[in-house]
Each structure stands twice: as structure tokens, then as C-alpha cells.
N, C-alpha and C positions, 0 to 999 in steps of 0.2 A: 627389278621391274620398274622400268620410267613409268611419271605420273602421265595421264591421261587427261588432265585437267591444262588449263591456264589461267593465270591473275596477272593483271598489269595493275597498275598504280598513274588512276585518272590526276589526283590531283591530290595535295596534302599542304596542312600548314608547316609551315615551311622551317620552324622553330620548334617543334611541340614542347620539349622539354622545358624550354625558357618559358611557352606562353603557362606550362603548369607552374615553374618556379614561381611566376608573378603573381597567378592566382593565391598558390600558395602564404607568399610573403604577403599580398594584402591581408591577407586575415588576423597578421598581427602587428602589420605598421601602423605607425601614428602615420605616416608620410601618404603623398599621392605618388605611387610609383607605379608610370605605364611599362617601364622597361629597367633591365638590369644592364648593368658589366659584367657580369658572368657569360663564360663561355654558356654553349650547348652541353659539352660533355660535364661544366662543374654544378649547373641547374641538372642534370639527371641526376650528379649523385647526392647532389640537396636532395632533391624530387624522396628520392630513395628513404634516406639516411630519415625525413623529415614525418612522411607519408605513409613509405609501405614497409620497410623495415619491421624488425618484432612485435607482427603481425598487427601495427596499427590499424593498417587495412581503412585509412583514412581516403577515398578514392575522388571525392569531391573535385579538386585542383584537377583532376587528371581528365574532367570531362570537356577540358577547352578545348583543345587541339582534334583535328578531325583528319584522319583518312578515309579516301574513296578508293575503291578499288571495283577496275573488272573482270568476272570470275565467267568464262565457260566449264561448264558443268552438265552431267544429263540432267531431266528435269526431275527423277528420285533425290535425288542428292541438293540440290535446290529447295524442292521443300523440306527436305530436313534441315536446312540449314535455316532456310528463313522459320521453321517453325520454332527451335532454341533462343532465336536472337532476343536481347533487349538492348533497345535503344541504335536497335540501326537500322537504317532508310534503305529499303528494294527496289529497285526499278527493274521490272525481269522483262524477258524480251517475248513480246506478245505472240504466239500463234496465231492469231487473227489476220496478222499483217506479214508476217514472215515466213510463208509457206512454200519460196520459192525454191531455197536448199532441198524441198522435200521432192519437189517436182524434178528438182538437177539430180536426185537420184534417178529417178524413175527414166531419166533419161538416158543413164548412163554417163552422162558428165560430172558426177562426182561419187567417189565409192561411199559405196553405204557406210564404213567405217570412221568419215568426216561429218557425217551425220547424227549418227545412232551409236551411240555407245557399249560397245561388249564388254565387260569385265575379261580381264585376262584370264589367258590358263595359267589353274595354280591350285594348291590346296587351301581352304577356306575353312573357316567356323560358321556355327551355324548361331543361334541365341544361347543354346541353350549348351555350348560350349564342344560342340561334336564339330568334328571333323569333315569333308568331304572334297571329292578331286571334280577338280572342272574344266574339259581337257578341252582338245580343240576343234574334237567332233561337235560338243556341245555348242560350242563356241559358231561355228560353222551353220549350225542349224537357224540360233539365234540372227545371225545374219542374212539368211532366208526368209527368216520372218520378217525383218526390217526393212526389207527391199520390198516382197509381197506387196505389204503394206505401201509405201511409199507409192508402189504403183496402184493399188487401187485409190489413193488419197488423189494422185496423177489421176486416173481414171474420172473421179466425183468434179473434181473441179473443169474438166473439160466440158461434164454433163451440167455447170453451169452451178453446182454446189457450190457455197460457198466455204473460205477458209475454217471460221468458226465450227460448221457444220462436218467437214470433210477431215478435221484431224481427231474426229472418235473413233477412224480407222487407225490410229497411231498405236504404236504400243513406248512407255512413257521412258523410252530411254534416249531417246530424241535429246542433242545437245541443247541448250537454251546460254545466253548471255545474260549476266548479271551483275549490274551496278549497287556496289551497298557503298555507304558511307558510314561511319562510328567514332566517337571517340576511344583514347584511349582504354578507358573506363567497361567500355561495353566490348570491344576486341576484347580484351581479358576477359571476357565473360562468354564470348563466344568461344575460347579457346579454351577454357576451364571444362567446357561442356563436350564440347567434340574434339578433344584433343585424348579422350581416355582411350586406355586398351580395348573395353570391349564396345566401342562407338565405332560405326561400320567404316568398314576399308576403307571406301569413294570419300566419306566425308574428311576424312584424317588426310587425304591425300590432300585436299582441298587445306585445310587448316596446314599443312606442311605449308605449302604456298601463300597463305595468310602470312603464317611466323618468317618465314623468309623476309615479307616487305615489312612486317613490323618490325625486324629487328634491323632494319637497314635506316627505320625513320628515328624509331627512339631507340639506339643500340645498350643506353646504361640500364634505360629501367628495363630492356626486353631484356638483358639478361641475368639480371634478378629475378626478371619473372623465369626466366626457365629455368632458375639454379632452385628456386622454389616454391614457386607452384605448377609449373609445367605437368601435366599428363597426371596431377593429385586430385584434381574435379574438386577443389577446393573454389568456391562460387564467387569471383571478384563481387563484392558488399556495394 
């Protein structure tokens, strides 16, 4: 099943590992040192060896370094996501202002499925750990409703409704765009939490695509982290 989601990577410190080594290694120089000779890969496996290693769980140094990242997403999975977080920055893409994808359905200039998010056909759990098939009759339906919708939303705003007003016709699986930024420190902590087995599908899929660009920025300490604490909802400290 391809993921449904996208994250790109706005912008990042450009070093992370080195800027944690320095943190780091201030805390117990006598010396003023803004920078090292140390590669990037040999400040990760300090970072490690120094920090997170047998279960220091010392995560301080690690809050220098910052990525941004932009995540499309429906808007369920969104607030799930921003309601777990600590210590990272939202800028989510307002409804008020961006109502015109919704009106490009209604026109038939863009399928309802660039829009409004179906969950795939598939077999599912529920909470409470049950079973159930979700085919493509279902699936079919759900995008009936999405279009509906989309045109009476088209309908209100012609009548002169405004955006704010006019997307209570919405039903909430509508894509939204989302800008977070985090240090290292709190990505691990968002991944601790939604990276578990029974933390719903959308949002995992989402965190797949997190760990993706975190493991491309800090490659020693991410895979540490996933040799040991990955998918354990063990709570970065």
C-alpha cells in the first residue's frame, strides 16, 4: 500500500550532530569552543556513546539542532499529530484562506481524491483490537460524500458565504498542509508516541516519512534510535 501522505524538508541545521557535539563538549570544557575538527559522522557517534547510550537518556545537547519539515496530511491526522507534540512549532494551512481546491472540485477541475482523503481498501483494526474489511464500495461512497460536499461548500460561497462560514459543510478529511519545526530532542518524542503498533495507520504513515528525513539529517544518532527505541514508546526525557 503507498503512503498517501507527503513531507518535504523546508529547511535544517546544516550540521546537527556537530552543533549537539559542541553543546555537549561545553559542559565540560575548561576551553571557549564554538566548533570542532570532528567530522559529522564522529560528533554522532560522541553524540551517542556520550548522551544516549545505557540509557543515559541525557537529551539536553540534542535540543540545538532544528528541522522543519512540510507534511500534507488529512486534517484527522493533523490534529493527532499536533495534539502529541512537544516542543514543536505548527503552522497549519488555514481554511479561511484556502478554499479554492475545494471549489476546483466542485468544478470538476480536480478529482475529489487530491483533495479529500479516503483511506484505502484493506483490512483494519478497530481500538479495541477487532477486525474489519473496508472495500471499495465503501470507499466509493465516502467520495460521494466529499464531492457533495465540496459542491454545496461551491454552492455557499457563490451565495456570497464566506470561507470561515462555508467549510462547516466540510467533512474533516479534507488534505491540509503543515509546517512543524523540532529539535532533535522533540522529533524523538514525537516518534516515541506515534510510531507505536497500535497508534492509528494515517499517523504511522506520516511518521514513516518523518524517520525517512530524520535519518538522512542525523544518520548515527537515528540509527541508534531505531535499533533502540524505535516502535518501544519509550518517551525521549
Amino acid at each position: 500500500m503507498s503512503n498517501p501522505f507527503r513531507a518535504e524538508v523546508v529547511c535544517a541545521t546544516p550540521l546537527p550532530q556537530s552543533a549537539t557535539f559542541i553543546a555537549l563538549h561545553n559542559d565540560y570544557s575548561e576551553d571557549f569552543c564554538p566548533a570542532t575538527s570532528l567530522d559529522e559522522k564522529q560528533c554522532g557517534e560522541i553524540a551517542i556513546k556520550r548522551l544516549l547510550a545505557n540509557k543515559r537518556g541525557h537529551f539536553g545537547p540534542a535540543e540545538h539542532a532544528h528541522l522543519t519539515l512540510m507534511i500534507q496530511m488529512d486534517h484527522n491526522t493533523m490534529v493527532q499529530l499536533r495534539t502529541h507534540r512537544v516542543g514543536v512549532s505548527f503552522d497549519v494551512q488555514s481554511m479561511r484562506y484556502t478554499g479554492e481546491r475545494i471549489e476546483r472540485v466542485a468544478r470538476g477541475e480536480l478529482p475529489v481524491e487530491e483533495v479529500f482523503y479516503v483511506r484505502p481498501a484493506g483490512v483494519y483494526t478497530d481500538r479495541e483490537g477487532g477486525s474489519y474489511q473496508w472495500s471499495e464500495q465503501q470507499i466509493a461512497r465516502l467520495r460521494t460524500l466529499a464531492t457533495n460536499a465540496a459542491l454545496d461548500y461551491a454552492d455557499l460561497r457563490a451565495e456570497g458565504v464566506s470561507e470561515e462560514h462555508a467549510r462547516y459543510v466540510l467533512p474533516t478529511s479534507y488534505f491540509q498542509n503543515v509546517v512543524l519545526t523540532g529539535n532533535i530532542r522533540s522529533w524523538f518524542h514525537l516518534l516515541d508516541v506515534r510510531c507505536k503498533s497500535d497508534a492509528q495507520v494515517e499517523i504511522r504513515w506520516v511518521m514513516e516519512l518523518v524517520l525517512g528525513h530524520i535519518r538522512d539529517w542525523i544518520p548515527e544518532v537515528c540509527n541508534w534510535y531505531e535499533k533502540n527505541r524505535l516502535h518501544r514508546a519509550i518517551l525521549a526525557p
